[in-house]
KEZA-306546 format. One record per residue (C-alpha): residue number from 1; chain; x, y, z. Coordinates in steps of 0.25 Angstrom, whole numbers, padded with zeros to 4 digits, m for minus. Last residue first. Example, Ala and Ser with C-alpha at 12.3 -4.5 7.8 and 13.67 -1.06 7.14 Angstrom:
KEZA-306546
R,pos,unit,px,py,pz
R,2,A,0055,m0004,0029
R,1,A,0049,m0018,0031
//
This chain:
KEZA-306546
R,pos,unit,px,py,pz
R,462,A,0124,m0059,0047
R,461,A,0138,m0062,0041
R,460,A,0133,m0076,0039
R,459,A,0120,m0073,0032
R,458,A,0126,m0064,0021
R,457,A,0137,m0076,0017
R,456,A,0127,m0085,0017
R,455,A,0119,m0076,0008
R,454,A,0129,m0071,0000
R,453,A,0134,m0087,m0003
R,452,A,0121,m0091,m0007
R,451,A,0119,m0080,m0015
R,450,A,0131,m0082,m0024
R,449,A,0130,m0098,m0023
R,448,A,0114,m0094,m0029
R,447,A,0120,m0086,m0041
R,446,A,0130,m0096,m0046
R,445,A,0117,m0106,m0044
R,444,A,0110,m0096,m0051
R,443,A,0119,m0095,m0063
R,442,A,0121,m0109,m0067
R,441,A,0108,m0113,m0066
R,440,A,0102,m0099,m0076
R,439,A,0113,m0108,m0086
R,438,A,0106,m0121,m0083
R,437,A,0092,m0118,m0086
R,436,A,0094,m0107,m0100
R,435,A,0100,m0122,m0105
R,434,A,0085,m0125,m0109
R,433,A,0085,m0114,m0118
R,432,A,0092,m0122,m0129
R,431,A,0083,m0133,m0128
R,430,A,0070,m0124,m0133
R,429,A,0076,m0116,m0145
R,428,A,0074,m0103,m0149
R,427,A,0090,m0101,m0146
R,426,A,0092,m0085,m0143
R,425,A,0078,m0084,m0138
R,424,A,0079,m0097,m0129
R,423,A,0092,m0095,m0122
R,422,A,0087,m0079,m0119
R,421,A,0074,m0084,m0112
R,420,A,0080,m0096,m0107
R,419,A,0091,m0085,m0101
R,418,A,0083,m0075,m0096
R,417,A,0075,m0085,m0089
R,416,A,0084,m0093,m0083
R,415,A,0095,m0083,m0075
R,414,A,0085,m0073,m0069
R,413,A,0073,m0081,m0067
R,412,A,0075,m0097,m0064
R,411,A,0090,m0095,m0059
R,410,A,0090,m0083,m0052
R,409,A,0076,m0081,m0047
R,408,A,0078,m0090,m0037
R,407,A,0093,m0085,m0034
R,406,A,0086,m0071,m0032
R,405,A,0077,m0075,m0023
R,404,A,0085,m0085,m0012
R,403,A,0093,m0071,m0012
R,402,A,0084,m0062,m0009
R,401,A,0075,m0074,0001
R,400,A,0088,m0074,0010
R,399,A,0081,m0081,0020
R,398,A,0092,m0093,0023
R,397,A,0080,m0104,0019
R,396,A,0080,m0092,0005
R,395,A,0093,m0093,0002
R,394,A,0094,m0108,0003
R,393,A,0081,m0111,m0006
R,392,A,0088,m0103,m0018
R,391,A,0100,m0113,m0015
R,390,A,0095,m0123,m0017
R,389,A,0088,m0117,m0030
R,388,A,0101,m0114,m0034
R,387,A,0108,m0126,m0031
R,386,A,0097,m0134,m0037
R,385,A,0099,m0126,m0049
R,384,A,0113,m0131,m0051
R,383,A,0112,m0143,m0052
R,382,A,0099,m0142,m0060
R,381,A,0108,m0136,m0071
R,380,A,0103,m0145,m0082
R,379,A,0088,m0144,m0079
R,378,A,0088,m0137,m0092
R,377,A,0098,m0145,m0100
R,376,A,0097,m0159,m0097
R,375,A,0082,m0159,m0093
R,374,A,0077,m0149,m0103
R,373,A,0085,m0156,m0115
R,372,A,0079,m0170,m0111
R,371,A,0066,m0165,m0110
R,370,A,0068,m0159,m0123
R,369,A,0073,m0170,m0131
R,368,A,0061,m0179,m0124
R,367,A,0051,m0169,m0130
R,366,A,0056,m0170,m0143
R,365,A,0057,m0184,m0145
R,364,A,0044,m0187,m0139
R,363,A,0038,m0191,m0126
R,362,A,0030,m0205,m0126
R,361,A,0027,m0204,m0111
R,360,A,0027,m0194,m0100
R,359,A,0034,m0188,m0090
R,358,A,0042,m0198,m0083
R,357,A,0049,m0199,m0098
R,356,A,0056,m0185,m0092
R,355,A,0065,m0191,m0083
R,354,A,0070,m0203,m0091
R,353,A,0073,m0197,m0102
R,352,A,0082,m0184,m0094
R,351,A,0090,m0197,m0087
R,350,A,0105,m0192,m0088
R,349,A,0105,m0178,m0088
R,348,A,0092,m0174,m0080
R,347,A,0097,m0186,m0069
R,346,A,0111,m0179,m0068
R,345,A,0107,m0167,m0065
R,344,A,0095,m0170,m0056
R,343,A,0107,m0179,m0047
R,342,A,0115,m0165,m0048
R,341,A,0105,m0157,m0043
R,340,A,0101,m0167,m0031
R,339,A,0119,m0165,m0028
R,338,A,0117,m0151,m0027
R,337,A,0105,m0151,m0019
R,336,A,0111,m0157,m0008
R,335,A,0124,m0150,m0008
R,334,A,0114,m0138,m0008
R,333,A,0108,m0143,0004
R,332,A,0120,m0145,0013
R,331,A,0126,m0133,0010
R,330,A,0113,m0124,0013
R,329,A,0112,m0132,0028
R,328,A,0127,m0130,0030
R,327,A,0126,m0115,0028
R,326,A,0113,m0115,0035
R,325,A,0120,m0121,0048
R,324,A,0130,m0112,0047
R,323,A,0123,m0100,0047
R,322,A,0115,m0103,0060
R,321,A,0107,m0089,0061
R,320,A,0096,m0096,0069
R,319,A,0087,m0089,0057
R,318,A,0096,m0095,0047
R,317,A,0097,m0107,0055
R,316,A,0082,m0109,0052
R,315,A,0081,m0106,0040
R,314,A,0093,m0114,0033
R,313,A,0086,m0127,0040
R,312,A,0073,m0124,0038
R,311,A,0076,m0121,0024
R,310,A,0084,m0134,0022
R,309,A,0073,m0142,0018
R,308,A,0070,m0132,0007
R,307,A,0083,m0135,m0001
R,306,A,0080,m0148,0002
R,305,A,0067,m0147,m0005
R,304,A,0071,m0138,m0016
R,303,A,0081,m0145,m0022
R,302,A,0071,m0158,m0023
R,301,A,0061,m0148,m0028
R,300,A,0071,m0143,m0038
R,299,A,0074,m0157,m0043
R,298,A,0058,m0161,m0044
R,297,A,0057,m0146,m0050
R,296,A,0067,m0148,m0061
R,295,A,0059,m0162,m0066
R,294,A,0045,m0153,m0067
R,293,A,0055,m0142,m0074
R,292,A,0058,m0154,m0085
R,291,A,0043,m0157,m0084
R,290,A,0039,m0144,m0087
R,289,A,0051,m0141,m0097
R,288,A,0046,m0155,m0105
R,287,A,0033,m0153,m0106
R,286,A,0034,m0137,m0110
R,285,A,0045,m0142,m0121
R,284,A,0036,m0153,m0127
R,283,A,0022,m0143,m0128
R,282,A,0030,m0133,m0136
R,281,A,0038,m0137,m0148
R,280,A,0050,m0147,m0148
R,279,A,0053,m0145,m0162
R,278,A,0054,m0156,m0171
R,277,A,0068,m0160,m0178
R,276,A,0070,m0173,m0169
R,275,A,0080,m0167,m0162
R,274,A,0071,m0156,m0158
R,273,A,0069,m0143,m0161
R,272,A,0067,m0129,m0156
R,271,A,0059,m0118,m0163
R,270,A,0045,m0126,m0157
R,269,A,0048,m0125,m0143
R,268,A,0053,m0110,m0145
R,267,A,0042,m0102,m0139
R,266,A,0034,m0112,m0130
R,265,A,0048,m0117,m0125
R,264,A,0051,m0103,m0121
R,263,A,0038,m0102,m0116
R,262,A,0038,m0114,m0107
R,261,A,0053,m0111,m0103
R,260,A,0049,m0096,m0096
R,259,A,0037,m0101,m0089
R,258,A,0045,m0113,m0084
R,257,A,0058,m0106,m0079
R,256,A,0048,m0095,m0073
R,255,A,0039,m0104,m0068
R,254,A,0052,m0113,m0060
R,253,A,0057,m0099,m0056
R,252,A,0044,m0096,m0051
R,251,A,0047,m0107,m0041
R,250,A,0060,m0103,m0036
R,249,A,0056,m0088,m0035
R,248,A,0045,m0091,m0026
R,247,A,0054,m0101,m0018
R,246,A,0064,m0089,m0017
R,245,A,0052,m0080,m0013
R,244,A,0050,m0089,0000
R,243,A,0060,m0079,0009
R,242,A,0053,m0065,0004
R,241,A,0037,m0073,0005
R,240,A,0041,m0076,0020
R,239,A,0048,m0062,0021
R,238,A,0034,m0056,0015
R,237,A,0024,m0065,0023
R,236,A,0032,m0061,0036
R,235,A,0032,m0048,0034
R,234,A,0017,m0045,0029
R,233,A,0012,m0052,0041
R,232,A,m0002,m0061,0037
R,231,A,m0008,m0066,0047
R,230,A,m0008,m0080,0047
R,229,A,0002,m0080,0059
R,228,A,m0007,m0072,0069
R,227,A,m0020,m0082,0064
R,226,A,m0012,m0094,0069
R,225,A,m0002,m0104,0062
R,224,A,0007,m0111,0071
R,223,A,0022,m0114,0068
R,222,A,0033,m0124,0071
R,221,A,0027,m0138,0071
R,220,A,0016,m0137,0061
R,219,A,0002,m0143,0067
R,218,A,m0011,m0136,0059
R,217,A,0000,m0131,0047
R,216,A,m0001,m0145,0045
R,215,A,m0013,m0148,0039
R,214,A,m0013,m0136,0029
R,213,A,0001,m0143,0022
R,212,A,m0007,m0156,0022
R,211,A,m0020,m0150,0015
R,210,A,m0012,m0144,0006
R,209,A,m0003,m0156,0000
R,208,A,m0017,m0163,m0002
R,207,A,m0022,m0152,m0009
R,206,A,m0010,m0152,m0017
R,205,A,m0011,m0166,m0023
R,204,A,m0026,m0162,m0026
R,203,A,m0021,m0152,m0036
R,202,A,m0012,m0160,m0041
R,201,A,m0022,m0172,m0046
R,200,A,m0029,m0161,m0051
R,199,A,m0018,m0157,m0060
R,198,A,m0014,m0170,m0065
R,197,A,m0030,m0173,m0068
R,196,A,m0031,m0161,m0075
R,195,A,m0018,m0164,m0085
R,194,A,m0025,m0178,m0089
R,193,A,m0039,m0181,m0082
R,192,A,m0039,m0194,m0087
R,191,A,m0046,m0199,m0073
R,190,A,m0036,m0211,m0072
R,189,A,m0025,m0205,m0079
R,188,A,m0024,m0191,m0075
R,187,A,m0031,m0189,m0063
R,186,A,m0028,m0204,m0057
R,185,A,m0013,m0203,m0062
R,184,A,m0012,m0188,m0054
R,183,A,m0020,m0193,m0043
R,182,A,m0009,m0202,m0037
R,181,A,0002,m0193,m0037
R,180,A,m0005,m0179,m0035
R,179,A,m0009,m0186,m0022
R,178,A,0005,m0190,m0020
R,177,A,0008,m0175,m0022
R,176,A,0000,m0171,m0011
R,175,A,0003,m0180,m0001
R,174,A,0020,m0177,m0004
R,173,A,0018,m0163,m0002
R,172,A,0011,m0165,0013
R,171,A,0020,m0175,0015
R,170,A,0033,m0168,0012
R,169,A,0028,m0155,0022
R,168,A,0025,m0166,0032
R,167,A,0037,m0170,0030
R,166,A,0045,m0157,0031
R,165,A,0039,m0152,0046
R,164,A,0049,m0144,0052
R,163,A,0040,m0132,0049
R,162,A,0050,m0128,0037
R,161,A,0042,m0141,0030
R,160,A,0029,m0137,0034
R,159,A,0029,m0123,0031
R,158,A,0037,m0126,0017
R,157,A,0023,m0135,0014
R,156,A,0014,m0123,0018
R,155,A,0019,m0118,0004
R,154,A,0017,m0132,m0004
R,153,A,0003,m0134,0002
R,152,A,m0002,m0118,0000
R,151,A,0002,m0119,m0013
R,150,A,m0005,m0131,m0019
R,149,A,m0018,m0130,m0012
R,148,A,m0020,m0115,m0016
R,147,A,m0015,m0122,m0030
R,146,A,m0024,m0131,m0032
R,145,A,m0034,m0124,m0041
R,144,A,m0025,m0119,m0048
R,143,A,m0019,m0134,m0053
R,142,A,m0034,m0137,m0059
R,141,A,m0032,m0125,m0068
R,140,A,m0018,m0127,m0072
R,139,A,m0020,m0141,m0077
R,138,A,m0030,m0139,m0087
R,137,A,m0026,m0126,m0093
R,136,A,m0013,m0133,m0095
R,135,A,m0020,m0146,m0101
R,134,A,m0027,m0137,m0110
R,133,A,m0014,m0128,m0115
R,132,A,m0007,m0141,m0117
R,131,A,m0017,m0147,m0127
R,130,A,m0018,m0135,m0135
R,129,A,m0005,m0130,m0137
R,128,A,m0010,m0118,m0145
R,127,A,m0015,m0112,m0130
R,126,A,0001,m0113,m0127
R,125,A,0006,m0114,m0112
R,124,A,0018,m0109,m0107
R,123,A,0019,m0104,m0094
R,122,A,0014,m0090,m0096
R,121,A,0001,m0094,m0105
R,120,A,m0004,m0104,m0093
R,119,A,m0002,m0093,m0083
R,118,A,m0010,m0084,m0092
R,117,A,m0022,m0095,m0094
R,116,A,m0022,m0098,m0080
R,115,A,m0023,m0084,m0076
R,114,A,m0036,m0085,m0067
R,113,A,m0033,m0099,m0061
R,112,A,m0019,m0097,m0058
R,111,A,m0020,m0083,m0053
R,110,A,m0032,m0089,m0043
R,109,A,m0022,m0101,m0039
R,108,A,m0011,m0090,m0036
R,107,A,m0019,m0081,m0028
R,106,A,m0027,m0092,m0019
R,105,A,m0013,m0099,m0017
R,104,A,m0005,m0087,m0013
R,103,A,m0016,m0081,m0002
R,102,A,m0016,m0096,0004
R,101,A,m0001,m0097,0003
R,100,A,0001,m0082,0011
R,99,A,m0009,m0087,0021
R,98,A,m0001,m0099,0023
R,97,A,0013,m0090,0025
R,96,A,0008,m0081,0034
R,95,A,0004,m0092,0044
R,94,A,0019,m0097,0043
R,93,A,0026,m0086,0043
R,92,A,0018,m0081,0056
R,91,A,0019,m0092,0063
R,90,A,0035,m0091,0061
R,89,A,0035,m0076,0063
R,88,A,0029,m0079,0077
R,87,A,0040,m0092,0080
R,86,A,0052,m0082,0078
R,85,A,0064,m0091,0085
R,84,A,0073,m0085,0073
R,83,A,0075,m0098,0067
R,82,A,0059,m0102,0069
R,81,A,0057,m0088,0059
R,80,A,0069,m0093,0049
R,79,A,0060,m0105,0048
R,78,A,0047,m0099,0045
R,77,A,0051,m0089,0037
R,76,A,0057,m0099,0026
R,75,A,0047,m0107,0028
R,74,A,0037,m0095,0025
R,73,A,0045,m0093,0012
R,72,A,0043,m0107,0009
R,71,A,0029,m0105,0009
R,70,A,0028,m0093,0004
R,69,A,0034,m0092,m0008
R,68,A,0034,m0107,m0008
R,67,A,0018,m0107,m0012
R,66,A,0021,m0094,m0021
R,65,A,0032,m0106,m0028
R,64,A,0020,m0116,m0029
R,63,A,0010,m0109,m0035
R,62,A,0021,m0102,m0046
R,61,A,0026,m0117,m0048
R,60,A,0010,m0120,m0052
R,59,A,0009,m0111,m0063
R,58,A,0024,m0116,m0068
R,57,A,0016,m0128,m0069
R,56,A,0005,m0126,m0079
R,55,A,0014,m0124,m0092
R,54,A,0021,m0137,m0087
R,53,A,0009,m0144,m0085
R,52,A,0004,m0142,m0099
R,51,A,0017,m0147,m0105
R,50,A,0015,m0159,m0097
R,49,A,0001,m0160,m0102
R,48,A,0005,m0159,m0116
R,47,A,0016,m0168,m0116
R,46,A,0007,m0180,m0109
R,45,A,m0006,m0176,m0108
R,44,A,m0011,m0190,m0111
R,43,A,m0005,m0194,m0099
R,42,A,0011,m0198,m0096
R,41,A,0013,m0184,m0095
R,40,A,0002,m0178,m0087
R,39,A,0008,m0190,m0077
R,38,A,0023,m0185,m0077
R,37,A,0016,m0170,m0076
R,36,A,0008,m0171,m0064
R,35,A,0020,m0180,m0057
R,34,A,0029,m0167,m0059
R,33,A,0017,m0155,m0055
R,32,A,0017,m0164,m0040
R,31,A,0031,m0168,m0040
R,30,A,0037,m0157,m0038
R,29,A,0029,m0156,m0023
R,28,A,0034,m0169,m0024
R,27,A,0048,m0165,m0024
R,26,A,0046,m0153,m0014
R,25,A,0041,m0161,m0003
R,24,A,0049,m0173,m0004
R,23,A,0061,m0163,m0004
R,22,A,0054,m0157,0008
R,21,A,0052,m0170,0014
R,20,A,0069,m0173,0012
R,19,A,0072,m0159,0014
R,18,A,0068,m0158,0030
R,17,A,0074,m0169,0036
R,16,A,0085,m0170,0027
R,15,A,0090,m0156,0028
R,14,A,0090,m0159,0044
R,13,A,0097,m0171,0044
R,12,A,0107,m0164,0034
R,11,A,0107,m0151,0043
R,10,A,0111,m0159,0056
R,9,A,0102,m0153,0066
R,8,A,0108,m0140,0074
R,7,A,0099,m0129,0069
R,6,A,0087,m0134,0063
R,5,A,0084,m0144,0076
R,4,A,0072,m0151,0070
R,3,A,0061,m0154,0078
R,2,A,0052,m0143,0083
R,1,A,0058,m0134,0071
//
């Protein structure tokens, strides 16, 4: 970087230069499906068009985990490229990477708009629920037709921030989702457009966001794009895709958690009753998990955020081969992380009320018991899962994509799928199930200090 001296600068000077805008970043990049829902909530929608948002966002989590595919991926590449003083496979990282977002975009908004009523089906949704199933239908046809928008701005973004350049990255984020901000209430109040007017409000949010990513690839700092670098080289695109598979993973965990939960819900909602003696049913459950997930991600994004404001750091002593300047750099982020896990712990204990009456008005009994019961229990390990997403993000800065892998799938694939599937059919009951979150916590994070350790370890003896 022009500016910033990665491998003598004080590490929390540097950490703080680069994760406090892509902390901003990352939160309000959550914040665009979250302020969507707090204001579907507190509409005529209300439950039902919660519930329809939460059937509908897995869909967009797929968008936005291909985007980091690549685009964090070609970070990755990028910086261990300027370690190694190779400028040539920098460019070419770089001007592989945006044609490799175009080709992404134009594939998954035609597989959204083709197989909407399949995807719909996968996640959740019930044609017998009427009213859901339409505001569903609704609001994932108009999101399609912003999603070339949506993920080529949020994987150009990991480009500008591993440029040197993290507030420009933050502010081309932060443009968008203020946009989405102020149209949201005029979409879905002023003009009554309901669940429509949320999503087109998001869909213009993201334009914005893409036309400032596109802007500055005219004037970064550390790269230039020409016709040799947009070439496609099928080395380069494979190890930037092989180093950003841990963010594909990540993210399709998120699906996968929701995919399997909405069913499981859908399947056993009515079997499990509340305190009141009514069962909790179906639309009530979908609500709360997405909202409940929608509060995860604001964590994880935090998380996420630092752990990526490292990157440059880790990636460019890596490729310097200064070991002990990336030891310090992973100890100080994980100490960070640890204690911002513990703050979300305490906060889902103590104030589970008052977080999810930001979602909408007059609730029942029923739907507040389980709001309560998915924020005590199933965010419950949220310690824990910082760590182990932290730590995820850490593998893959040091370019042990394997590994970085493996702990990804770990906790959201291998661990929590069997056992919420196993929890549920032994239980038939909708609370019960929820502990399947803290039990697949436990065993990642034991999983993530293992690889951690090998790899450290591994890169030492080098």
């Amino acid at each position: 970087m022009k500016n910033l001296d990665l491998e003598r600068e004080n590490i929390g000077k540097l950490i703080r230069k680069f994760a406090i805008p892509c902390v901003i970043s990352m939160l309000v990049a959550a914040l665009y499906n979250i302020v969507d829902q707090i204001f579907i909530g507190w509409s005529d929608a209300g439950t039902f068009g919660n519930a329809a948002t939460n059937i509908v966002y897995p869909f967009t989590v797929i968008s936005l985990s291909f985007a980091l595919l690549v685009g964090d991926g070609v970070a990755s590449l990028f910086n261990l490229s300027l370690g190694a003083k190779d400028k040539e496979k920098a460019n070419k990282a770089i001007g592989n990477g945006l044609v490799l977002l175009i080709l992404v975009s134009i594939i998954i908004t035609l597989v959204g708009l083709v197989f909407s009523k399949q995807i719909l089906h996968i996640f959740g949704a019930n044609p017998k629920e009427i009213e859901c199933y339409r505001y569903a239908q609704d609001y994932l046809r108009i999101i399609c037709y912003g999603l070339p928008f949506y993920i080529i701005g949020q994987g150009l973004n990991a480009t500008i921030r591993s440029d040197g350049s993290p507030k420009y990255a933050m502010a081309s984020t932060l443009v968008g989702a203020i946009t989405n901000l102020i149209l949201d209430p005029l979409f879905i109040f002023g003009f009554n457009m309901s669940v429509k007017g949320a999503a087109i409000a998001t869909v213009i949010g993201q334009v914005f966001t893409f036309i400032m990513s596109v802007i500055y690839l005219t004037k970064a700092k550390s790269f230039k794009i020409n016709k040799e670098s947009l070439k496609l080289d099928k080395k380069v695109c494979l190890k930037s895709l092989s180093l950003g598979l841990a963010s594909l993973i990540t993210q399709l965990a998120i699906v996968i958690i929701i995919a399997v939960a909405n069913n499981l819900v859908c399947k056993y909602g009515y079997n499990t009753l509340a305190s009141s003696g009514n069962p909790y049913g179906v639309v009530t459950p979908l609500a709360v998990i997405g909202i409940c997930m929608k509060v995860f991600g604001i964590v994880i994004s935090i998380i996420i955020g630092i752990s990526l404001g490292g990157m440059p750091i880790i990636g460019y002593n890596m490729g310097a081969k200064n070991m002990d300047r990336v030891k310090d750099t992973i100890k100080y982020i994980l100490l960070i992380n640890l204690v911002i896990g513990l703050v979300a712990f305490l906060l889902f204990q103590i104030f589970p009320d008052y977080i999810i009456n930001v979602f909408g008005k007059g609730n029942s009994l029923e739907y507040l018991e389980y709001a309560r019961y998915c924020l005590k229990i199933f965010l419950g390990g949220i310690i824990l899962t910082c760590e182990v997403k932290s730590i995820s993000i850490i593998l893959q800065s040091m370019g042990s994509s394997f590994s970085s892998t493996i702990l990804a799938l770990s906790r959201d694939v291998i661990f929590f799928v069997p056992t919420i599937i196993l929890i549920a059919s032994l239980t038939h009951n909708v609370v019960t199930l929820l502990w399947s979150a803290v039990i697949s916590d436990i065993l990642a994070f034991v999983l993530g200090l293992i690889l951690l350790k090998r790899e450290l370890n591994n890169k030492v003896n080098v």
